[in-house]
C-alpha positions as CSV (number, residue, x, y, z in Angstrom):
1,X,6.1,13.2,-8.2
2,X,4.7,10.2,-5.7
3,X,2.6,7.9,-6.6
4,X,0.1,7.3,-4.2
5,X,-1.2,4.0,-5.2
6,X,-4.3,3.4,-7.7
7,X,-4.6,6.6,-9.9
8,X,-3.7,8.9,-7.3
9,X,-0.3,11.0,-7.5
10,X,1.5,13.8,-5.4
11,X,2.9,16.4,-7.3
12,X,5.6,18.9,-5.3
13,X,7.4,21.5,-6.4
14,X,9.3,24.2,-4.0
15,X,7.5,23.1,-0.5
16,X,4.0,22.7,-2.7
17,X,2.3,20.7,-3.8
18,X,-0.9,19.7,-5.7
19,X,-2.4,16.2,-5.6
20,X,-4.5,14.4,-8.1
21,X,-7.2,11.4,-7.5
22,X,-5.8,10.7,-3.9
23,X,-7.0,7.2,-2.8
24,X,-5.9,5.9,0.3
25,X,-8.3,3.5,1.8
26,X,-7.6,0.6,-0.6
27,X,-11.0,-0.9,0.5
28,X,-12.4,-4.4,-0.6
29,X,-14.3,-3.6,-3.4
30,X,-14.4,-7.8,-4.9
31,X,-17.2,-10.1,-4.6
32,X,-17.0,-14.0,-4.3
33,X,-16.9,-14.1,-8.3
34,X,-13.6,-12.1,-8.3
35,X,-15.7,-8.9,-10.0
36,X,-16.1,-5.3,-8.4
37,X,-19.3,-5.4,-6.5
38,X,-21.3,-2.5,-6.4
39,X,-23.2,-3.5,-3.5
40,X,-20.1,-3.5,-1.1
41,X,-20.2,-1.0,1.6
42,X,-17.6,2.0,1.5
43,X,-15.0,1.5,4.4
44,X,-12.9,4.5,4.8
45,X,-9.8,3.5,6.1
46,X,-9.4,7.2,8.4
47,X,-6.0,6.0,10.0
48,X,-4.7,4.8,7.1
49,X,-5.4,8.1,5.0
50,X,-4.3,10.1,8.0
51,X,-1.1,8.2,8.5
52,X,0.0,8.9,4.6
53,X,-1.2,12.5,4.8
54,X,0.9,12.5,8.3
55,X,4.7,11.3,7.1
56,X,4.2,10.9,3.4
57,X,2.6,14.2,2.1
58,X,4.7,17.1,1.5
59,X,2.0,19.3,3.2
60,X,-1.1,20.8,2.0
61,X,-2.0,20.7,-1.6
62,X,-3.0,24.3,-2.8
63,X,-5.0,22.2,-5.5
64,X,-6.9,18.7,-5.6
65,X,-7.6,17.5,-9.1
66,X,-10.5,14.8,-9.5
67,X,-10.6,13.2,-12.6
68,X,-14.1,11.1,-11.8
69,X,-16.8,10.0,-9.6
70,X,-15.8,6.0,-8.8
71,X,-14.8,5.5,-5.3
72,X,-11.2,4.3,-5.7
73,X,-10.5,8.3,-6.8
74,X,-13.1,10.3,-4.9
75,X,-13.6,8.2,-1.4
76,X,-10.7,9.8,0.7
77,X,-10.9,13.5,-0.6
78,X,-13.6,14.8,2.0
79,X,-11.2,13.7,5.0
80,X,-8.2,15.2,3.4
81,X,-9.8,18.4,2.9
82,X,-10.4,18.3,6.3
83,X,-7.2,17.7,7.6
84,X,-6.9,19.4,11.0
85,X,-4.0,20.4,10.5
86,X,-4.2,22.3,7.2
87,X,-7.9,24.0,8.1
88,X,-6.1,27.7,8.1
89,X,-4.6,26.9,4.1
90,X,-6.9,27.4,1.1
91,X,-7.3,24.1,-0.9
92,X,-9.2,23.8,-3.5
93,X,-10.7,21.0,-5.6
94,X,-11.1,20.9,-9.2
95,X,-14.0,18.2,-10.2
96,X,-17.4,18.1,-12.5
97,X,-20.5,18.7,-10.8
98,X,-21.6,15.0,-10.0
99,X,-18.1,14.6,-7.9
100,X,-19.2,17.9,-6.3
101,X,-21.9,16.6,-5.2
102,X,-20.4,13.3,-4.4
103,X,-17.9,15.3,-2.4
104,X,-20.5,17.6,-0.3
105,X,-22.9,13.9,0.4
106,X,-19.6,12.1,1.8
107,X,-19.0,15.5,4.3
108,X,-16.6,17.6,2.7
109,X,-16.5,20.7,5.2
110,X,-18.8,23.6,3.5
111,X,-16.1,25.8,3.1
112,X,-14.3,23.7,1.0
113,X,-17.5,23.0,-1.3
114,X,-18.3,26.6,-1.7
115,X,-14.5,27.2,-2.5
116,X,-14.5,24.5,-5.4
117,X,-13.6,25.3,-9.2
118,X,-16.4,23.9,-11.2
119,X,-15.1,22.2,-14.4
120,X,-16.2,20.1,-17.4
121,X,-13.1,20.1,-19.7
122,X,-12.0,23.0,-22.2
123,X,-10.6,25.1,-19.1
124,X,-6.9,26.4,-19.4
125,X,-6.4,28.1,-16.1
126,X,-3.7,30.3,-14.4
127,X,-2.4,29.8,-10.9
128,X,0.8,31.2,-9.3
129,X,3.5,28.9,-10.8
130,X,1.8,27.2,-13.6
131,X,-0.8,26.2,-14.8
132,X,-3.7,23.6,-15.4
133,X,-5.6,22.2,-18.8
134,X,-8.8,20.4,-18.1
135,X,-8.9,18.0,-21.1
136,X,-12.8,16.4,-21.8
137,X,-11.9,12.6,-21.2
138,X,-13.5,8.7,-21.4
139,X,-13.7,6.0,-18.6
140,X,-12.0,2.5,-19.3
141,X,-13.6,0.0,-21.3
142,X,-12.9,-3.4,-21.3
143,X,-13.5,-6.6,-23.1
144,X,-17.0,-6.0,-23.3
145,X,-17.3,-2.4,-23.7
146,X,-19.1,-1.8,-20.5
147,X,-18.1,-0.2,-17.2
148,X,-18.8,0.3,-13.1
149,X,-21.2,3.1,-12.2
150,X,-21.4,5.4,-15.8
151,X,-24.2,7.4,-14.6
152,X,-24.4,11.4,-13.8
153,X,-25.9,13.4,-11.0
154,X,-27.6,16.4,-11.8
155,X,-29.0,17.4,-8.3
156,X,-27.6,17.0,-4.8
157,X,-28.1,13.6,-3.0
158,X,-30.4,13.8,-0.1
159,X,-28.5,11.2,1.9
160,X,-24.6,10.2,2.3
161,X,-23.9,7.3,0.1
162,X,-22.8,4.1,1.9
163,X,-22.0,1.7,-1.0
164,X,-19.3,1.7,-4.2
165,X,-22.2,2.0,-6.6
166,X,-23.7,4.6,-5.1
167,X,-20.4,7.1,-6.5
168,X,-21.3,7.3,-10.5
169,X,-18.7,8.1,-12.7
170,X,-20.0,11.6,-13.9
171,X,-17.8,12.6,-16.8
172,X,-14.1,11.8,-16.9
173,X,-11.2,14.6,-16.9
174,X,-7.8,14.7,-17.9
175,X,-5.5,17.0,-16.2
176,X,-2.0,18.6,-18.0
177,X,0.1,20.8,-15.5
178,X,2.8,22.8,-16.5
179,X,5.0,24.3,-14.7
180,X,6.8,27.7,-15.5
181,X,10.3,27.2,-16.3
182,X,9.6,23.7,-16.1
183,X,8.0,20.0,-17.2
184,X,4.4,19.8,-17.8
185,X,2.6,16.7,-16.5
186,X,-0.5,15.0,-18.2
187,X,-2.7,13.0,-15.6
188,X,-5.0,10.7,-16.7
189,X,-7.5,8.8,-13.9
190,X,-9.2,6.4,-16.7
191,X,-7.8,3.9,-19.8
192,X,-9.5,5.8,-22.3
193,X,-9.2,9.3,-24.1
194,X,-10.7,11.2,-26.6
195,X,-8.1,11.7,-29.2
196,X,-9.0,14.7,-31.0
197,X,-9.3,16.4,-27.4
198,X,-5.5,15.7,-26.8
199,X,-4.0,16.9,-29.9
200,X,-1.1,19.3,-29.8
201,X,-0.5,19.0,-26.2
202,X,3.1,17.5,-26.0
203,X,3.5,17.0,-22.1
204,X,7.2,16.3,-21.0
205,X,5.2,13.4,-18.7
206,X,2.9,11.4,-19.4
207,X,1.1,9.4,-16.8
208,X,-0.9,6.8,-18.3
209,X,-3.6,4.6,-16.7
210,X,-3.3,0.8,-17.3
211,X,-6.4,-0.7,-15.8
212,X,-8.7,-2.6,-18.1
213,X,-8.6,-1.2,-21.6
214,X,-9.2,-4.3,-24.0
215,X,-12.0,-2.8,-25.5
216,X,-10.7,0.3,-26.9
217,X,-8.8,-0.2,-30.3
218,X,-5.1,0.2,-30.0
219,X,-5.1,2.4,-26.4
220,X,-1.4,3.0,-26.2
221,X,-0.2,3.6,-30.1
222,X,-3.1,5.4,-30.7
223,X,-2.5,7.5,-27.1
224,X,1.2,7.5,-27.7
225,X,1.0,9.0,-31.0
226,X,-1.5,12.2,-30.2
227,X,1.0,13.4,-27.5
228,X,3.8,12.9,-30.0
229,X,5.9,10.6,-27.5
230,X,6.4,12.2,-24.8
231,X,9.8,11.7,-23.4
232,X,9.0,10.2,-20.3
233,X,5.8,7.6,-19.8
234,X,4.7,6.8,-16.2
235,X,2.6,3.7,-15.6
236,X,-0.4,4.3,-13.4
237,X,-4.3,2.3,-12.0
238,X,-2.4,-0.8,-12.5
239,X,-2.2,-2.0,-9.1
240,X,-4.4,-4.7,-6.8
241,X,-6.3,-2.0,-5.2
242,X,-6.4,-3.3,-2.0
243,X,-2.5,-4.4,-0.8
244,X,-1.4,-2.3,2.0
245,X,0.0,1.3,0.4
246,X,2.7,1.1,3.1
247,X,4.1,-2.9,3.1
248,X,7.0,-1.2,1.1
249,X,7.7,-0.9,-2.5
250,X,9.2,-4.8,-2.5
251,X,6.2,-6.6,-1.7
252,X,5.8,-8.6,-4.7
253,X,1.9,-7.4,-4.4
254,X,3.1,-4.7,-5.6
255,X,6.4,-5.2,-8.2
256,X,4.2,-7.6,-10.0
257,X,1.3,-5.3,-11.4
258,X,3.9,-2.3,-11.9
259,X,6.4,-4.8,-14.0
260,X,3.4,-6.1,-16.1
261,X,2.2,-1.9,-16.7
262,X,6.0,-1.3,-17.4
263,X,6.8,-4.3,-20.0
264,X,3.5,-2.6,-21.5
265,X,4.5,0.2,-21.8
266,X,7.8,-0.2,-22.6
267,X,6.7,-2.3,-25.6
268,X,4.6,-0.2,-26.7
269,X,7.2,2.8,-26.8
270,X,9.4,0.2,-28.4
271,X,7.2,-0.7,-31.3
272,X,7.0,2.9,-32.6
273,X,9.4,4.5,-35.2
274,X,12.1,6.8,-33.4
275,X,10.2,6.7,-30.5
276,X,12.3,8.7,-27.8
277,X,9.9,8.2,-24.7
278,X,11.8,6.0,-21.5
279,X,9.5,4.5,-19.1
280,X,10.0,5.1,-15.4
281,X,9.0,2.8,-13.1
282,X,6.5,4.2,-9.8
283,X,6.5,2.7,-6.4
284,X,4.3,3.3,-3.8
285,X,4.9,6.8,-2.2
286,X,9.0,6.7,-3.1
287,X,9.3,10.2,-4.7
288,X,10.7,10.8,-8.2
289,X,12.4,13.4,-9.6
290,X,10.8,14.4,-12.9
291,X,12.7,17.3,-13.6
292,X,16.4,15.6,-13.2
293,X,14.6,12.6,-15.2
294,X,14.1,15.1,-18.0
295,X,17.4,16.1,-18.4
């Protein structure tokens, strides 16, 4: 696994891979009051997302799993799907139907719409190698139980959006991949869940989104205890958002955020009864092996 900054996460297996919530452009997204700004224009960062793809990417992903709308998730999948140089391999993208429209406004290439697998949540599907839950989900809430952008498309936008707000959220997934003969991953893009929605899934991995969550009554125990602590938690959506992806995995812009997610975490895991789950610790597109982790 490599985390790709925000949300967004490589997963390779065998000279595969499939990626999840890839966000690249780290683009200013603050106003002068320190909040996110939905008036802000989007600013693709093209080199930046083609540089990654380039020398950090194991190649092309046979599946691209969108959890949401909201630009830091969806913003860089249209150029990565394509990617000159994997136009002759089938990708496809797994999303709801407002981030397929999202996706065909910002200039996905039609033959990647039309080859899209519409979801909602509920779907247990088979691919070569594994395979992948979509698990109904909930966006972040903070202190004051509101959020960025909550709205839905229904229809195809009649022109390209150009600002943050303009990508609603649509609804929220959860992904769980498991892998035959091996771990199974849960993905989440959002620090929120449904509970009952998660219940007897017991992923090997958990990867757990720490942005904002203050307003939803005791995220981690409750979240902990559904999946029946899983043996290894990931931290994840807990950086700046906008420090360069490739200063290096020192830069205290980045060590900072994760150390805060970790002691989190950590104490969280700590604070339950015979918990058994370890916390590793992600930086910025360093790979990790999950499977020697697990043994």
């Amino acid at each position: 696994m490599r985390w790709l900054g925000v949300a967004g996460w490589e997963l390779a297996f065998g000279g595969r891979s499939l990626l999840f919530d890839p966000y690249l452009s780290r683009m200013p997204y603050q106003g002068a009051d320190g909040a996110l700004d939905p008036r802000l224009p989007l600013r693709v960062d093209r080199a930046a997302v083609a540089q990654v793809a380039a020398e950090q990417l194991t190649g092309a992903p046979e599946l691209v799993l969108v959890s949401h709308g909201h630009f830091d998730h969806i913003a860089d999948v249209p150029q990565l799907l394509a990617h000159p140089q994997w136009r002759r391999r089938r990708i496809r993208t797994l999303c709801d139907v407002t981030s397929r429209h999202l996706l065909t406004a910002l200039g996905t290439p039609a033959e990647r719409v039309a080859d899209m697998i519409p979801v909602r949540g509920g779907e247990y599907l088979q691919f070569d190698g594994y395979t992948v839950q979509v698990i109904p989900s909930l966006h972040s809430q903070g202190a004051d139980h509101g959020y960025f952008a909550p709205d839905s498309l229904t229809a195809p936008l009649t022109k390209r959006p150009t600002t943050l707000g303009e990508l609603p959220e649509g609804g929220t997934l959860m992904y769980m991949v498991s892998f035959d003969g091996g771990p199974s991953v849960l993905l989440s893009g959002a620090s929120n869940y449904i509970a009952r929605e998660l219940e007897g899934l017991r992923p090997d991995v958990a990867v757990i989104s720490m942005t904002a969550h203050s307003g939803v009554y005791r995220y981690l125990d409750r979240l902990l205890d559904v999946l029946g602590d899983p043996p290894l938690i990931i931290p994840s959506h807990h950086d700046d958002m906008v420090s360069d992806l490739r200063a290096g995995a020192t830069n205290s812009l980045w060590t900072a955020p994760t150390a805060t997610a970790v002691t989190a975490l950590g104490t969280a895991a700590d604070g339950r009864a015979a918990t058994a789950s370890r916390v590793l610790t992600p930086q910025p597109l360093v790979p990790m092996d999950i499977t020697a982790e697990l043994r």
